[in-house]
N, C-alpha and C positions, 0 to 999 in steps of 0.2 A: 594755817589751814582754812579752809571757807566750805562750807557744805555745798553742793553741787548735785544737780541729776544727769550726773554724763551717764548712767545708767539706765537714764526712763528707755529707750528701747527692747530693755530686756527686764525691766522690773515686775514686769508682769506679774511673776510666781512668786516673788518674795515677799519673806514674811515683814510684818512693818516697821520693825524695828529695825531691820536693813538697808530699809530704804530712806535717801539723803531728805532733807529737811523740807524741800519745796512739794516733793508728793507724799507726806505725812499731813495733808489737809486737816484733817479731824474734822471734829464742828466748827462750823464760821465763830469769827469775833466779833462780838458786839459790841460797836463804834460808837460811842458817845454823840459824832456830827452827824449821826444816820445810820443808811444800811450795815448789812453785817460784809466786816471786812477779813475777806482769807488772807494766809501768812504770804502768800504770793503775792498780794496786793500790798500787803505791808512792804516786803520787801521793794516792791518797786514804787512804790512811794519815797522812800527811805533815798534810794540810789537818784531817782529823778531829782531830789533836791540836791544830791551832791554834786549832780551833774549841771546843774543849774549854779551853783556857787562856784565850777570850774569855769563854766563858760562867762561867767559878770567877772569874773578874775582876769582871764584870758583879754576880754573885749579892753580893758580897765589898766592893759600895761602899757607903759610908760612907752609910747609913738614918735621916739627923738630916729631910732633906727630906719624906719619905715616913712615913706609918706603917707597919711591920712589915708587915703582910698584907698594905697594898695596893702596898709595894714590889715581894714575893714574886707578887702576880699579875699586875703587870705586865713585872717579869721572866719568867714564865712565859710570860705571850703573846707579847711578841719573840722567844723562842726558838723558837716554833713558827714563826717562819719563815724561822730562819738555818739552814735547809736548803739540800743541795748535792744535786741530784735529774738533774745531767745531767755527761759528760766536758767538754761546753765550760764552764761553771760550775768543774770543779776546774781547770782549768788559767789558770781568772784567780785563783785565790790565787797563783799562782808567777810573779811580774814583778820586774822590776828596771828602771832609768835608762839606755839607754844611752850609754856615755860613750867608748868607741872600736870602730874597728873592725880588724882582723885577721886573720893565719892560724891553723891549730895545725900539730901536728907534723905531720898529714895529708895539708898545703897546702889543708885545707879552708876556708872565708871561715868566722871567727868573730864574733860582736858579746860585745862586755866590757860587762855590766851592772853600774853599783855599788846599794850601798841593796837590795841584795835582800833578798824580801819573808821570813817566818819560815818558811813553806811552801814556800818553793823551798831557803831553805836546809837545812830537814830534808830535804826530796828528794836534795840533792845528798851529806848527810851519810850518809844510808841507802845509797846506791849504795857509796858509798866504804867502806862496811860488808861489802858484799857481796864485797869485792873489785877491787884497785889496777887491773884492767882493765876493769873497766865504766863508767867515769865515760869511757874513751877509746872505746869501744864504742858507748854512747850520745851520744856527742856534749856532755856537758855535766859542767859539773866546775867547781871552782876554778881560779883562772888561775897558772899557775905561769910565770915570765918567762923566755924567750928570744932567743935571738939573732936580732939583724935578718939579713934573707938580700937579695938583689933578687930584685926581682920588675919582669915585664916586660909592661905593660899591651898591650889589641889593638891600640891606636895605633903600637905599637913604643915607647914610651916607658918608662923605666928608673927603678925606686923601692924604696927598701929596706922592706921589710915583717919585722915582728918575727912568725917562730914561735913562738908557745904550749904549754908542755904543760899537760895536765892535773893540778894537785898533789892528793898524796895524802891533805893533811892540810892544817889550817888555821894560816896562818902568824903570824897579828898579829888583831887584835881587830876589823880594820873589813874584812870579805872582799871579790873581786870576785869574779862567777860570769862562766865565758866561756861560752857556747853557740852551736853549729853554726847560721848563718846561715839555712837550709834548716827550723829547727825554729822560729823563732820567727812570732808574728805583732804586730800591732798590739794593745796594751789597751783602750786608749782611741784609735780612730783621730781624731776628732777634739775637742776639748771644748767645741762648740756645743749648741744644742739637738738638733738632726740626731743629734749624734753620742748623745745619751740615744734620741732616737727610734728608733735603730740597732740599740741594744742593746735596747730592749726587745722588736723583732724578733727578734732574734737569739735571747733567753731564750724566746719562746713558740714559738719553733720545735724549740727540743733540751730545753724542757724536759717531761718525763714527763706525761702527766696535762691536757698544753694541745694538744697539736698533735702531738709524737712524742716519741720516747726519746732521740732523739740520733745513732740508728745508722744505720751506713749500707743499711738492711735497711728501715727507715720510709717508708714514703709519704710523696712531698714532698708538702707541703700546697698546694693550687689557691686554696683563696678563706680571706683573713684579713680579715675586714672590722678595721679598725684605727681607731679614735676618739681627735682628741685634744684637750686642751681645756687653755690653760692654767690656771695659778693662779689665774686672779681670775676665771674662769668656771664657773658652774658649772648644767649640764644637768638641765633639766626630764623630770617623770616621762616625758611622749611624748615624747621625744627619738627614741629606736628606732622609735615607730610613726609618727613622719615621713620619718623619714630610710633603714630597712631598704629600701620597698618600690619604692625609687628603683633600688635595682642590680638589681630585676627584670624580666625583662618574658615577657609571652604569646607562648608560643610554635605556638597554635593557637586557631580559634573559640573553645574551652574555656576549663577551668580550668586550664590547665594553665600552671604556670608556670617558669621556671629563670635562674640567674644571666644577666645581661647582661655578656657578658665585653669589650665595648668600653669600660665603665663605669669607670674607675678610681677616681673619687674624689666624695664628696658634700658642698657646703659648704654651710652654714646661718649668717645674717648675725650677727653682733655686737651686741649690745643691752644697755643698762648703766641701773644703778638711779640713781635721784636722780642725774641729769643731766638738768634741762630744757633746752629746743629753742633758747629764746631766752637762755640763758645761755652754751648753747656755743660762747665765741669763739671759740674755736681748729678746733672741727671735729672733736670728739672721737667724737664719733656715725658721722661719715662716713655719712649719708646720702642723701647723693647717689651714694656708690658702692653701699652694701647696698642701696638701691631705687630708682636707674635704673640705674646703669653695670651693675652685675650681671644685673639684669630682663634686659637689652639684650643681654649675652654669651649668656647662659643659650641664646637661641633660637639660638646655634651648639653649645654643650655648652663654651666657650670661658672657665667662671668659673676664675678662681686661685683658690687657696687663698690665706684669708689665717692660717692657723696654726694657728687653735683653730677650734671647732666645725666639725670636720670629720671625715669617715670614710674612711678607703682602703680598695680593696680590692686586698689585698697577694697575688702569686702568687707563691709560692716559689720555683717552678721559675722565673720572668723577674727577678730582681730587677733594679733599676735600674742599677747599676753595673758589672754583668757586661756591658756592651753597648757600654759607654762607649770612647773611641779613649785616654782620657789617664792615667797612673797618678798619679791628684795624690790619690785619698784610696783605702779599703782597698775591694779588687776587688768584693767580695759587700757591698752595700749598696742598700737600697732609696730610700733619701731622702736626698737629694746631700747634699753634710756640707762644702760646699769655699765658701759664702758664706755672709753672715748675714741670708741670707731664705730658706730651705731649704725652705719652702712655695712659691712662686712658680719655684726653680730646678727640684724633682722634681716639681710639676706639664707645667712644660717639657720634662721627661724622658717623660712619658705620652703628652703631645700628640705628641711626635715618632715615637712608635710609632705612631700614628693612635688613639688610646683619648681619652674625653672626661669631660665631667664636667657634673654635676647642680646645680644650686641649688635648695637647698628654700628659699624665702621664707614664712618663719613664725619666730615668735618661739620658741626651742625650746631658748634657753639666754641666760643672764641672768649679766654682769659687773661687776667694779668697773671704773672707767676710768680711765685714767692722763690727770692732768690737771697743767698748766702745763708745769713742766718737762721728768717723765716722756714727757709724750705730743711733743713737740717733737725730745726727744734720739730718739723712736722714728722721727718723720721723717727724722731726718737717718740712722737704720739702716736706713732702708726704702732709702732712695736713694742709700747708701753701698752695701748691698747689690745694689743694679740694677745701680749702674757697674762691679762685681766679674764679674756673672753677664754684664753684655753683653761683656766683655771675653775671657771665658771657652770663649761657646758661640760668639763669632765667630772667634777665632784661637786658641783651646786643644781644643775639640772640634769644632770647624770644621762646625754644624748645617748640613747640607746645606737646611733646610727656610728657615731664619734667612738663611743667605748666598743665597736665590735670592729669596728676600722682599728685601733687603736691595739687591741687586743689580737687582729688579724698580723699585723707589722712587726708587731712582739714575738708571736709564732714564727715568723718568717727570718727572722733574725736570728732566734733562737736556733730551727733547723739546721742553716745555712754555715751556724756558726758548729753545730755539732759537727756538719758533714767537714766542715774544712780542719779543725784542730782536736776533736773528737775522736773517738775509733770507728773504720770505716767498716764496711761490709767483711772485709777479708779477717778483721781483728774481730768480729764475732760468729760469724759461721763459718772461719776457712777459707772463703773463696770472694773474688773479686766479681763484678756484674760483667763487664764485658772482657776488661783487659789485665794480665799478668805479663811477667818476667815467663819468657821463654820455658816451653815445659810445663809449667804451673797451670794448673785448671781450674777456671771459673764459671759462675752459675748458668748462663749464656753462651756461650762459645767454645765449650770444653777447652782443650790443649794448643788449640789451632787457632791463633787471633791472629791472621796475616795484616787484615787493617792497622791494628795496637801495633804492631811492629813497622807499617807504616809512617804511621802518624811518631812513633819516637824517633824512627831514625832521620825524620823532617825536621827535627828539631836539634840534630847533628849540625844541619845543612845553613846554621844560622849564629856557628860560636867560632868566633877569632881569636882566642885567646887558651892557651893551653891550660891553663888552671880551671877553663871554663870543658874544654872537653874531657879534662881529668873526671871532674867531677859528674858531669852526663854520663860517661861510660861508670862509673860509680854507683850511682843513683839509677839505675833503671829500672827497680820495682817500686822506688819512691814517683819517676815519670811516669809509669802503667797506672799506680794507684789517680795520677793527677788526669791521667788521660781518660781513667776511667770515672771518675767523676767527673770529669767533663763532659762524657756522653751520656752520663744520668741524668746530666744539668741539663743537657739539649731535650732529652726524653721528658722532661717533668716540666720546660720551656713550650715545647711544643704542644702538651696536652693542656697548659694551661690558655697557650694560642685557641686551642680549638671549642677549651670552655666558655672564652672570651668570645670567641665567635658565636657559639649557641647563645649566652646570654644576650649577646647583640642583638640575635633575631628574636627575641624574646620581648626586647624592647627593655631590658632589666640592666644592660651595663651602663648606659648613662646613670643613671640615679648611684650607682656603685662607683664612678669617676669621680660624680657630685661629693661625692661623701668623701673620695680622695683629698678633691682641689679643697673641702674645709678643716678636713686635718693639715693640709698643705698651711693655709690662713693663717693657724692657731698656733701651730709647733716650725714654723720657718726659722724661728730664732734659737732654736736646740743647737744649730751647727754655727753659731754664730760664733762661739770661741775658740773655734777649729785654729784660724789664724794666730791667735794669740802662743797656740802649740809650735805652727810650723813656724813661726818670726823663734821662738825660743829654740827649736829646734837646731835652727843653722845658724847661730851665733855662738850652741854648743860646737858644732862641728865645725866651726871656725877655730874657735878658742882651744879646744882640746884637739882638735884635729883627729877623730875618730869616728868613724861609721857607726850607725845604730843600729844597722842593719847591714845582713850579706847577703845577700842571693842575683843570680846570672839576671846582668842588667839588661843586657842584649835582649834576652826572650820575653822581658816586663814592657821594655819599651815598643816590641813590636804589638804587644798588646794595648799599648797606651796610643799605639799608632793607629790602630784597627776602632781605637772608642773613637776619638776623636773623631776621623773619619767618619763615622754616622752618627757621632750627634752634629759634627758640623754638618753633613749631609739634609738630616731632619730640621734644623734650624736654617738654613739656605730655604728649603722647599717653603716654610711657611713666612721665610722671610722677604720673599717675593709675591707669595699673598698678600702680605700687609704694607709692604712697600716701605718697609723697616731699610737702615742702612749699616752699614759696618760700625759708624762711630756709636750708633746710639747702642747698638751690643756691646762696644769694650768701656760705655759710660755706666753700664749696668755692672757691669764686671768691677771696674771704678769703685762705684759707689757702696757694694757690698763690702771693699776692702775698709772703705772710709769710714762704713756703717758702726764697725765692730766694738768700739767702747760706748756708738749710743747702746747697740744693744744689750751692751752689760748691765749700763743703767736702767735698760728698759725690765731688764728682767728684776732686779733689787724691788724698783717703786713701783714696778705689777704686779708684781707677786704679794707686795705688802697693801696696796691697796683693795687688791682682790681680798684680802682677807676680813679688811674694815668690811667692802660689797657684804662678804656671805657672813659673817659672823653679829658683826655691829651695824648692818644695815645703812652706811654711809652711803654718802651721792659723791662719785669720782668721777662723773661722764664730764665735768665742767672741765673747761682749758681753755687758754688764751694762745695766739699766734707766737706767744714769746717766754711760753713757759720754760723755765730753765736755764734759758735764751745764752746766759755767760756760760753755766756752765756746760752744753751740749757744745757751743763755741769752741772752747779751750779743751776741753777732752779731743776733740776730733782735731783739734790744731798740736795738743800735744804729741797726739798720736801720728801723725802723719809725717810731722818732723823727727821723731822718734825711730823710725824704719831709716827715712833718708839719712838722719844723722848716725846710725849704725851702722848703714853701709857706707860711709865716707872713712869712719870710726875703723871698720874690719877692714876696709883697703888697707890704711894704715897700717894695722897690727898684721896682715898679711905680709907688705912689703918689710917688715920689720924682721919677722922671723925668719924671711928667705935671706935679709942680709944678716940676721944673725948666724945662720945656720952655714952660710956660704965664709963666715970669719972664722968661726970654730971649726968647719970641715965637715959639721954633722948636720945637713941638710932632709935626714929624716926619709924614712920609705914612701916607695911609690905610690902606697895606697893611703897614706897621710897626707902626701901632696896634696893626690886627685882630691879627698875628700874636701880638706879646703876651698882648692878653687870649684869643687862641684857646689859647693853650701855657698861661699861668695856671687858663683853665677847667679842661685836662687834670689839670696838679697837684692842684687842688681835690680832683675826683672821686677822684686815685690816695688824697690825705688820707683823705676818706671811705672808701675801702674801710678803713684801718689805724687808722681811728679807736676803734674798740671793742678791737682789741688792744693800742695804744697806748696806752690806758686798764687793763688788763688787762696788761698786760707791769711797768706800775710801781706796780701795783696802788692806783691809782685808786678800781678798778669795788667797791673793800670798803668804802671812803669814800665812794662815792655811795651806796649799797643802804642804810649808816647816814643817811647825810642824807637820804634819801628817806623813813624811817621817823620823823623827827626834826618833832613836831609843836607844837612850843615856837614862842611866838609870834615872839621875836627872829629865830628862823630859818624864817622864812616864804619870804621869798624865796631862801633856798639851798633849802628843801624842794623848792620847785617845778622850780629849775632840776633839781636831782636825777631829782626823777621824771620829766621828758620825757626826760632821760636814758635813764632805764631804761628807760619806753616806748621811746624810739626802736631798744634793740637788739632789740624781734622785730620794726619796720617799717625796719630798716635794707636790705632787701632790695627796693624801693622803689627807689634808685638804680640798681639796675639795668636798669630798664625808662627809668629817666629816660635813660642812657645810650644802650641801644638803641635808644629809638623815639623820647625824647622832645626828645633833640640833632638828631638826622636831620630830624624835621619842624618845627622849629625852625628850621634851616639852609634846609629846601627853600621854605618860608614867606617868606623872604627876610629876617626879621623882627631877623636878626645881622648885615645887611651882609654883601657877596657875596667871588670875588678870592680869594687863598689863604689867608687867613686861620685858618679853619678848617679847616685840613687835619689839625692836632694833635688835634682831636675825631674828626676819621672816622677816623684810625691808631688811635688810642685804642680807639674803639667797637668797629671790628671787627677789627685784630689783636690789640691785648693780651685783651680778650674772649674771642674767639676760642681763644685760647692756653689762656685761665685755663677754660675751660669743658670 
């Protein structure tokens, strides 16, 4: 810890024992070699020697590496910037560990620092210079040991605590410095990226020459536009003349223009050199998020940041953390420092004041990209990081915006779940809303529903199979009840359309989208074990050869035909905005299947580190590019081999039973067949999707790209296999459509045999789909 006035801007009102070390002046100290010296003077006295023993160090090392003059001028240019230009700057040379906590003779709360820094211990050695009572005056000193006294906390509970005094002198070779609890603050509050991003805050605000001097007499600064960019990006000349004229806006007919102060933040996509389209198995590019999912936020102001190429606009007087309910990281900070996605949790912190943000879609900075390893262990931080932050802003800062969204979808589900397996209208007053079985009177339409008997007998018009219109002619106050809740859905669809549209003009549904896309952020990895259901699922219905389900596949799959159709529809329209391409859709698709065992472990070691955050006050925002690094590796290589090698596995055990069953005579019923090769097709396609990183995970895909080049006559036939290889990864994206549309019409064709059989392709098509889209 080192005492610090990152606060003099706003110390104004505080009482002084609040206030850090350096504006606690008191009376001057009276200097032995002269005038009276304040603690500010001491302290920079103190630091200026250290700095001077760095630089005769520096000048002083060993010149075998370097020639002579070009050692000297590049020692000369580092020193031009181990300047100290603000009070909050000297008071981070003087920190120490701390290693307990205490009283002194006072009964003041002390912290015992050991490893203190050379500057805090010349500070402490100059007071005691000054005279045996100023080190107790000041509040900080060496620790000289005393007797434990009790002490009786507010609970009423009883504890002995050791009084401290201040020694006069130093006793043994390894010191500890004690200081008054009231004076110190955090060094380093956290040691994530956040917590640099913090500090560099912090220096362009106290430092001279950028923003202000430090004092409390300065104008806080209003608008910091702040850029950041990691290491392996790096900004194009227009960078500013894209991105500046986004936090402006017209503030009349004219020319007039001035900040936009709802504007917080400006993000510009991620773009990397020598990465082709059809090499990127993994999804390194993320094109589907930088050119539709973002296109798509944007028209609310609802983009996240994802870290680099981005710009804040920082107001000193609001910083983020001053607003906050919870004390888990240090009070005045602008960019939450308490997970390890500190772009997506202080974007969260904007939204919630009602402030938005910008996407510029232009190429405006250019990266390396982290690929295999790298980029995998960074998935499993992205979604290690979500399960920290949902944990955080649901029951640690308790987002009032979060818990009524949250609380909204709960509702919604509940209903929706009432209206479908619950008792409907007719099972509590008698009567249906619009439609009945012939005769039957309902609360709308009396006895006469000529449409309800349209709309069922439409539904005639679409069964090939006689068990299927057994049971239609069957079921026809079970199809009136479905028909009629279906026109309640359209009714209660439609007025929610119309709400959406008045909120629109109201200017109220963007901030209500906002509050969508960061429950989206926080809970995306809820559906993350979906897969791990359906891979069990049809290896059930492999093995057992049994349906888990029955109902008329023909009229699901015209349904599944009807979704598809407009989300691919909606996904087309904005994917010609963004100038997105078909592979980078089926790499996104990809990469959620591949995703599924980081996110298992994302959830275990977020959820458990969220708990260290809110409970025990840990610092979890730190990580390295290779955390995990084997074991995110081999989970996602086990898993990937794991799918292909069950469908190779169920081929087997499929061709087995058909020969067994063909030796015995008992070959088994129609609807035992179908369900096998329905549940085998599923596996096939889940192979397909993990086939080019299955290839790529055991690195395969460096052994084909050579056999593909390989034009020697002997390998003829491996050349070729290679290359359709290679071809096939930029038309891999093909099965997709085959899935959507081209199982559906295939099924409704009648051309696969009817019956449940295929109920594993319409799960398939449109919930795992669904999910992965």
């Amino acid at each position: 810890n080192n005492s610090n006035n990152s606060n003099n801007n706003n110390s104004n009102n505080q009482s002084p024992e609040k206030v850090p070390l350096l504006n606690a002046e008191g009376p001057a100290l009276l200097n032995a070699e002269g005038p009276a010296l304040t603690l500010n003077t001491a302290v920079r006295r103190c630091v200026e020697d250290v700095l001077k023993q760095r630089q005769e160090k520096l000048a002083n090392l060993d010149r075998n590496d370097l020639p002579a003059p070009m050692h000297d001028s590049c020692t000369s240019a580092y020193l031009k910037h181990r300047v100290v230009e603000s009070s909050w700057e000297l008071t981070r040379f003087c920190y120490g560990e701390i290693v307990g906590e205490d009283y002194d003779e006072d009964g003041d709360e002390v912290v015992i620092l050991d490893n203190p820094s050379p500057a805090l211990l010349g500070l402490v050695s100059r007071l005691y210079n000054m005279g045996p009572g100023f080190a107790r005056s000041r509040g900080l000193g060496l620790v000289a040991l005393g007797d434990e006294e009790e002490h009786t906390t507010r609970c009423g509970q009883t504890t002995k605590k050791a009084r401290h005094s201040y020694a006069s002198k130093m006793v043994d070779d390894h010191p500890t410095v004690m200081v008054k609890r009231k004076l110190v603050a955090p060094y380093i509050g956290v040691r994530g990226k956040s917590g640099g991003l913090n500090y560099c805050v912090d220096l362009l605000r106290f430092r001279k020459g950028f923003v202000g001097t430090g004092s409390a007499r300065d104008p806080i600064p209003k608008h910091m536009l702040f850029g950041i960019f990691d290491a392996r990006h790096q900004p194009h000349p227009d960078f500013w003349y894209q991105c500046l004229p986004k936090f402006m806006k017209n503030s009349d007919l004219g020319y007039t223009y001035e900040v936009n102060e709802s504007v917080c933040m400006v993000q510009a996509p991620q773009s990397f050199a020598s990465v082709s389209k059809d090499d990127d198995i993994l999804d390194v590019l993320n094109g589907m998020t930088f050119n539709v999912m973002n296109i798509i936020r944007n028209r609310c102001g609802g983009v996240t940041s994802c870290g680099t190429n981005a710009v804040w606009n920082i107001d000193g007087a609001e910083l983020s953390g001053a607003g906050r309910r919870n004390k888990c990281a240090p009070v005045q900070e602008y960019f939450d420092s308490r997970t390890k996605i500190e772009d997506t949790a202080s974007t969260h912190l904007q939204f919630s004041k009602g402030k938005r943000s910008v996407y510029v879609h232009e190429t405006v900075s250019t990266g390396i990209a982290k690929l295999n390893a790298d980029y995998l262990c960074a998935m499993q931080r992205w979604a290690e990081g979500a399960v920290q932050l949902f944990w955080l802003q649901f029951f640690e800062d308790k987002n009032i915006l979060l818990l009524c969204m949250g609380c909204g979808v709960a509702l919604f589900w509940a209903i929706l779940y009432t209206w479908l397996y619950g008792p409907w209208m007719k099972d509590i007053v008698g009567y249906n809303f619009f439609c009945d079985a012939e005769g039957a009177a309902t609360l709308f339409t009396g006895t006469e529903h000529a449409s309800c008997r349209q709309l069922y007998n439409m539904f005639g018009n679409f069964l090939y199979h006689e068990i299927d219109k057994v049971t239609w002619r069957q079921a026809e106050p079970q199809y009136m009840r479905l028909i009629d809740f279906g026109i309640m859905w359209f009714v209660v669809c439609l007025a929610s359309t119309l709400l959406a549209m008045y909120l629109s003009w109201r200017g109220t549904m963007p901030k209500i989208v906002r509050t969508l896309i960061m429950m989206e952020n926080v809970s995306y990895w809820l559906t993350s074990c979906s897969i791990f259901f359906w891979v069990s699922l049809t290896l059930y219905m492999i093995m057992a050869m049994e349906p888990p389900l029955m109902f008329n596949v023909t009229h699901f799959m015209i349904f599944v035909l009807c979704m598809n159709i407009a989300n691919h529809g909606m996904i087309n329209e904005y994917k010609t905005v963004g100038g997105c391409d078909e592979a980078s859709i089926w790499r996104s698709q990809q990469s959620y299947t591949l995703a599924a065992p980081l996110y298992l472990m994302s959830i275990i070691r977020g959820t458990i580190s969220a708990w260290g955050i809110i409970w025990h006050r840990l610092d979890k925002s730190f990580w390295t590019s290779s955390d995990h690094g084997t074991d995110v590796v081999i989970s996602v290589t086990v898993w990937v081999s794991l799918i292909f090698l069950s469908f190779i596995a169920c081929v087997g055990f499929s061709i087995a039973s058909w020969l067994r069953g063909m030796l015995s005579g008992d070959t088994g019923t129609n609807i035992e067949k179908q369900t096998q090769v329905g549940a085998l097709c599923m596996l096939g396609f889940l192979a397909m999707t993990v086939w080019e990183p299955f290839l790529t995970l055991w690195g395969f895909n460096k052994s084909i790209d050579v056999a593909s080049r390989n034009l020697e006559k002997d390998w003829k036939f491996v050349s070729k296999v290679a290359n359709l290889l290679v071809w096939w990864r930029s038309k891999a994206w093909i099965i997709r459509y085959i899935i959507d549309f081209g199982m559906p019409c295939l099924v409704l064709t009648g051309f696969l045999g009817g019956g449940a059989s295929l109920i594993s392709l319409a799960v398939y098509a449109s919930t795992v789909h669904g999910f992965r889209s």
